[in-house]
TIPA-225293 format. One record per residue (C-alpha): residue in one letter; z, y, x. Coordinates in steps of 0.02 Angstrom, whole numbers, plus 50000, padded with zeros to 5 digits. Each point is the difference from the previous one (the first is absolute). Layout:
REM residues N
{r A {Z Y X}}
...
//
This chain:
REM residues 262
{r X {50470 49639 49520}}
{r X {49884 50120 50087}}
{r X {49877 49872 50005}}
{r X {49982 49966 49820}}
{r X {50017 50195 49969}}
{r X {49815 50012 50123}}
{r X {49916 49881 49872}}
{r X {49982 50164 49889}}
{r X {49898 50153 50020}}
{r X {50046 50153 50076}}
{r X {50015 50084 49855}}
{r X {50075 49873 49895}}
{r X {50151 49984 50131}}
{r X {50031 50197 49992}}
{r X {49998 50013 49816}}
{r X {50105 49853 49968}}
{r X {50133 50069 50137}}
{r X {49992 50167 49929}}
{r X {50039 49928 49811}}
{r X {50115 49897 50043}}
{r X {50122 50117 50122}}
{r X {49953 50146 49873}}
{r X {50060 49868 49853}}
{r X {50171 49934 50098}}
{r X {50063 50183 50070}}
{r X {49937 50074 49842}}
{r X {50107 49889 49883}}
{r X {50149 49977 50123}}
{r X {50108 50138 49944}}
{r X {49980 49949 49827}}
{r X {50048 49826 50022}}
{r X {50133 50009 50117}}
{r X {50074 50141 49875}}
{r X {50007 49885 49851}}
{r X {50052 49843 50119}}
{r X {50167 50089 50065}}
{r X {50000 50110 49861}}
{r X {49999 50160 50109}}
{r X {50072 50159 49930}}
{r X {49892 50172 50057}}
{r X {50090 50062 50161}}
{r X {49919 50124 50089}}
{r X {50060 49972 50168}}
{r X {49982 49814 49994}}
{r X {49813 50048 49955}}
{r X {49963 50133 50109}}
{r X {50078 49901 50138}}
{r X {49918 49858 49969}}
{r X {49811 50112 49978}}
{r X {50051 50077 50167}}
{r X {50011 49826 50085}}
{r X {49850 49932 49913}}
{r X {49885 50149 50061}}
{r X {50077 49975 50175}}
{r X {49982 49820 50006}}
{r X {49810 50022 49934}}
{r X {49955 50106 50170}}
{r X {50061 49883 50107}}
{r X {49912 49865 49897}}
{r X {49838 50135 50037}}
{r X {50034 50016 50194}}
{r X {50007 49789 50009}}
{r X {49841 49959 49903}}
{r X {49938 50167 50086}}
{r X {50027 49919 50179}}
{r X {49962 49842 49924}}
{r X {49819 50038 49935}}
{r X {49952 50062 50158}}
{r X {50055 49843 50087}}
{r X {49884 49888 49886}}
{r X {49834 50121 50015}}
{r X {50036 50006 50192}}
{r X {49981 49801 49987}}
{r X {49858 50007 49909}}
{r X {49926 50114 50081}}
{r X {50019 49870 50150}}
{r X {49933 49882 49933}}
{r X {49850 50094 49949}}
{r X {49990 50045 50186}}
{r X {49998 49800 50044}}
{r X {49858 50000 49884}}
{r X {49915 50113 50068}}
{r X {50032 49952 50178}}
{r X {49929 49807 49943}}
{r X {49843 50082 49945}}
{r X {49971 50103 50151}}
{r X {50014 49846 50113}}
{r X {49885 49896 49879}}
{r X {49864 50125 50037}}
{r X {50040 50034 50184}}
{r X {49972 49797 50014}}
{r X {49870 50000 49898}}
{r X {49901 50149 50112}}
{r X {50049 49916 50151}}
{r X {49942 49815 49957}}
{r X {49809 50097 49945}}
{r X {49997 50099 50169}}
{r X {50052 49858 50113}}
{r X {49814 49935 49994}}
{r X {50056 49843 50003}}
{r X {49944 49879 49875}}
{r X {50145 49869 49992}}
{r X {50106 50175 49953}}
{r X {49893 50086 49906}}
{r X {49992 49817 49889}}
{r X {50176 50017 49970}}
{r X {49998 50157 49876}}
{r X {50022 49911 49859}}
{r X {50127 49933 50055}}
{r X {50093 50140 50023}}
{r X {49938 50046 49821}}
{r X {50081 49836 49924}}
{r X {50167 50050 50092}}
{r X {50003 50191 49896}}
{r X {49935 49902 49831}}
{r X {50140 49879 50017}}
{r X {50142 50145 50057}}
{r X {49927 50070 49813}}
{r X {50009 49843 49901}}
{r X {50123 49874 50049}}
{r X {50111 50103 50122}}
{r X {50019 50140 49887}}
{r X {50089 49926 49839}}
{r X {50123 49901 50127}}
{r X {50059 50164 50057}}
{r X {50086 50043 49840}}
{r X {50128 49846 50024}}
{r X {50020 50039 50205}}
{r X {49889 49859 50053}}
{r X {49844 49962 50096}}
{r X {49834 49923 49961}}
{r X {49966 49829 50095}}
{r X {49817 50030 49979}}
{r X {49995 50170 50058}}
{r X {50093 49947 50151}}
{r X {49852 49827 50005}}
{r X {49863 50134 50023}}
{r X {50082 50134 50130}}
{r X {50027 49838 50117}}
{r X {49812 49945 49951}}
{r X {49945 50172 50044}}
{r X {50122 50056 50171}}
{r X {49944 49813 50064}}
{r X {49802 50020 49969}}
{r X {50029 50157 50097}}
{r X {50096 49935 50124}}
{r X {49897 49846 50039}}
{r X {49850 50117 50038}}
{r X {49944 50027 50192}}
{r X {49945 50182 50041}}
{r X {49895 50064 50160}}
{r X {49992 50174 50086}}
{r X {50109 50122 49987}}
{r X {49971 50104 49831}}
{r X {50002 49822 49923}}
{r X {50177 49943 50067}}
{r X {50059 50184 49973}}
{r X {49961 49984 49817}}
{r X {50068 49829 49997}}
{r X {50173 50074 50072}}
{r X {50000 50125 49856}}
{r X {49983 49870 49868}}
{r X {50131 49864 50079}}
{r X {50117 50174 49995}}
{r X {49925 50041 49800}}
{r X {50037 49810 49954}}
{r X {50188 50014 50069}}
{r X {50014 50171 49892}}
{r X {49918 49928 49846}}
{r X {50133 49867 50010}}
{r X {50141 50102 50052}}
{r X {49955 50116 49851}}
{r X {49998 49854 49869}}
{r X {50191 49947 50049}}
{r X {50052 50178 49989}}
{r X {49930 50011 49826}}
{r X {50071 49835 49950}}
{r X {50172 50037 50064}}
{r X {49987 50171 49896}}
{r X {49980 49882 49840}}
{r X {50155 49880 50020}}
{r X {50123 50016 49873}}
{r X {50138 50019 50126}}
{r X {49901 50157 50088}}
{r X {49912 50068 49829}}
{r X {50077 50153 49913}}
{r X {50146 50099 50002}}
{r X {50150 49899 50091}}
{r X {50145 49919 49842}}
{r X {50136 50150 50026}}
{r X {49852 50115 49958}}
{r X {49995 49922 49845}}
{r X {50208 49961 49987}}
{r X {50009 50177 50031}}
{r X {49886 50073 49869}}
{r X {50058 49864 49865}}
{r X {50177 50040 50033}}
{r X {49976 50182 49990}}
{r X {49897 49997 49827}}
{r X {50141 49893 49937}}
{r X {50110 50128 50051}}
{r X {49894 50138 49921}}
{r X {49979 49912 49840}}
{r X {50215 49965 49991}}
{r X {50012 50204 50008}}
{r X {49845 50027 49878}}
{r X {50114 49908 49865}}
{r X {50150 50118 50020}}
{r X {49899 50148 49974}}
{r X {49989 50098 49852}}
{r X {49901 49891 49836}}
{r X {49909 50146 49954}}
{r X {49828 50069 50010}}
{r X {49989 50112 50153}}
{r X {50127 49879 50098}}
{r X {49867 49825 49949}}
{r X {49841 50114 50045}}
{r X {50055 50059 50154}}
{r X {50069 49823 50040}}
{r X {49826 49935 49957}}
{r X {49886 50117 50082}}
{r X {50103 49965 50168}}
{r X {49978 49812 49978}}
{r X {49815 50022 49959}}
{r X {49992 50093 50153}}
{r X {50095 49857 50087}}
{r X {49871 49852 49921}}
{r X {49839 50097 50077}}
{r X {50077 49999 50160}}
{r X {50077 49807 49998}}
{r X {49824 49937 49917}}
{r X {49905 50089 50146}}
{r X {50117 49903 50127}}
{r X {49976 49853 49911}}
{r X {49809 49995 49995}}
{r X {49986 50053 50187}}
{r X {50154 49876 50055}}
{r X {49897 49840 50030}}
{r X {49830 50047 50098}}
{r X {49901 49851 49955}}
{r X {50042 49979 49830}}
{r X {49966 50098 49828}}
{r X {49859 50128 49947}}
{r X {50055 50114 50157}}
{r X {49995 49890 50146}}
{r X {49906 49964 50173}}
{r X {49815 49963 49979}}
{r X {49882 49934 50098}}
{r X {49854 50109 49962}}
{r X {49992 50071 50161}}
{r X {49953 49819 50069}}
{r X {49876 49987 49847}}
{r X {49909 50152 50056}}
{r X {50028 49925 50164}}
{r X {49875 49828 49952}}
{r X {49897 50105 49911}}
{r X {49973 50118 50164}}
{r X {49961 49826 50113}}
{r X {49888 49950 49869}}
{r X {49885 50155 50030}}
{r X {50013 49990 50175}}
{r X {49837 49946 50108}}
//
C-alpha cells in the first residue's frame, strides 16, 4: 500500500490522511450511536473518552519513536550519497595528479559511471533492485584502472589509493542498494501491526463517546493531530521513493565538480 500512497505529493498524502481520520473519528460516535441505538450514559462515555485520550498518547509515543526511525534512515542514506560523491571526486583528483596518461584518459570514464548511478541506477532503487548497466561501467572503469602499469613511487602510491577508492566506491553502492530492498526498506511489519491495531482500537472507543459537539471536536482535533504525525511517517518510511526521498544531487554536483577540474 505504501507504495501506491508515494505516487502522491507530500502534501496531497497529509491532507488526504488528515480528512479522512478527521472524517472517520469525527462521525464515529454518531454512527455507532444510531447503529446500536445507544442511550446517553455518562459513564459509558466518559469511560470510553478517558480510554480514547489514553490510547491516542500511546498512538503519539509509537509514531513519535517511529518517525525518528524513518528520518534516521534517510538520513543514512543521504550520508551514502554523500559518501559516493566524495569518492567520485577523490578518484577523479587522483587519476588528474597521477601524471599518467593511460589514467588521466580514464576520467570520463569515471564520469559515465556517476551519469549512469543518476539515470538508470537511480529509478531501480525505488523497487530494491540494481542497474545492470551501472554495474557494465564500474567493471569498465575499476578494470581500465587496474590494467594500467605505474613507475616510481608517488605513482604506485597514488595507484594504491585508487585500487583502495575503487573497493569503497563499490562497497558503498551495495550498502546503498541493500538500504533500498523491500525486505530492509522502512519501518519493520509489527511497526505497522502495531500502529493499525492501535488506531482501530482508538477509533472502537471514539464511537462510544458522547455524539455531541464538544465530545466529536475534541475527538477530531486528536485524530487530526494523529494524521500529521502518521502522514509524516508515511512520507519518510520508504527512503527512495516519493517527493521526500534519497537524492543523488550530491553525486550531480559531484560530475559537475570533475568536469571543472584541470
Amino acid at each position: 500500500m505504501l507504495h501506491w500512497v508515494h505516487q502522491f505529493s507530500d502534501l496531497t498524502i497529509l491532507f488526504g490522511f488528515l480528512i479522512v481520520m478527521l472524517s472517520t473519528f469525527s462521525t464515529a460516535p454518531l454512527l455507532i450511536s444510531r447503529v446500536f441505538r445507544l442511550k446517553p450514559n455518562e459513564p459509558r462515555e466518559k469511560a470510553a473518552l478517558e480510554g480514547f485520550r489514553a490510547i491516542c498518547g500511546m498512538i503519539g509515543i509509537v509514531l513519535g519513536f517511529s518517525l525518528v526511525q524513518a528520518n534516521g534512515n534517510l538520513a543514512s542514506g543521504e550520508a551514502h550519497v554523500v559518501k559516493t560523491a566524495s569518492l567520485i571526486q577523490a578518484i577523479d583528483r587522483n587519476l588528474l595528479r597521477s601524471g599518467n596518461s593511460e589514467l588521466v584518459a580514464l576520467r570520463p570514464a569515471l564520469a559515465a559511471y556517476g551519469r549512469s548511478l543518476i539515470d538508470d541506477e537511480w529509478p531501480k532503487l525505488a523497487k530494491g533492485e540494481r542497474s545492470a548497466k551501472t554495474t557494465e561501467a564500474y567493471t569498465v572503469l575499476s578494470k581500465s584502472i587496474r590494467s594500467v602499469d605505474v613507475n616510481g613511487d608517488r605513482a604506485k602510491s597514488i595507484f594504491e589509493e585508487l585500487m583502495r577508492q575503487l573497493d569503497d566506491l563499490a562497497d558503498i553502492r551495495e550498502t546503498i542498494i541493500a538500504t533500498a530492498e523491500p525486505s530492509t526498506a522502512g519501518l519493520p511489519s509489527f511497526f505497522w501491526i502495531t500502529i493499525l491495531s492501535m488506531l482501530s482500537i482508538s477509533l472502537l472507543l471514539a464511537g462510544f463517546c458522547a455524539p455531541n459537539i464538544s465530545g466529536i471536536v475534541s475527538i477530531g482535533a486528536t485524530a487530526s493531530a494523529m494524521s500529521l504525525l502518521l502522514s509524516f511517517l508515511i512520507i519518510a518510511d520508504l527512503p527512495f521513493e516519493g517527493q521526500t526521498s534519497v537524492s543523488p544531487t550530491a553525486i550531480k554536483n559531484a560530475l559537475v565538480l570533475n568536469a571543472q577540474r584541470k
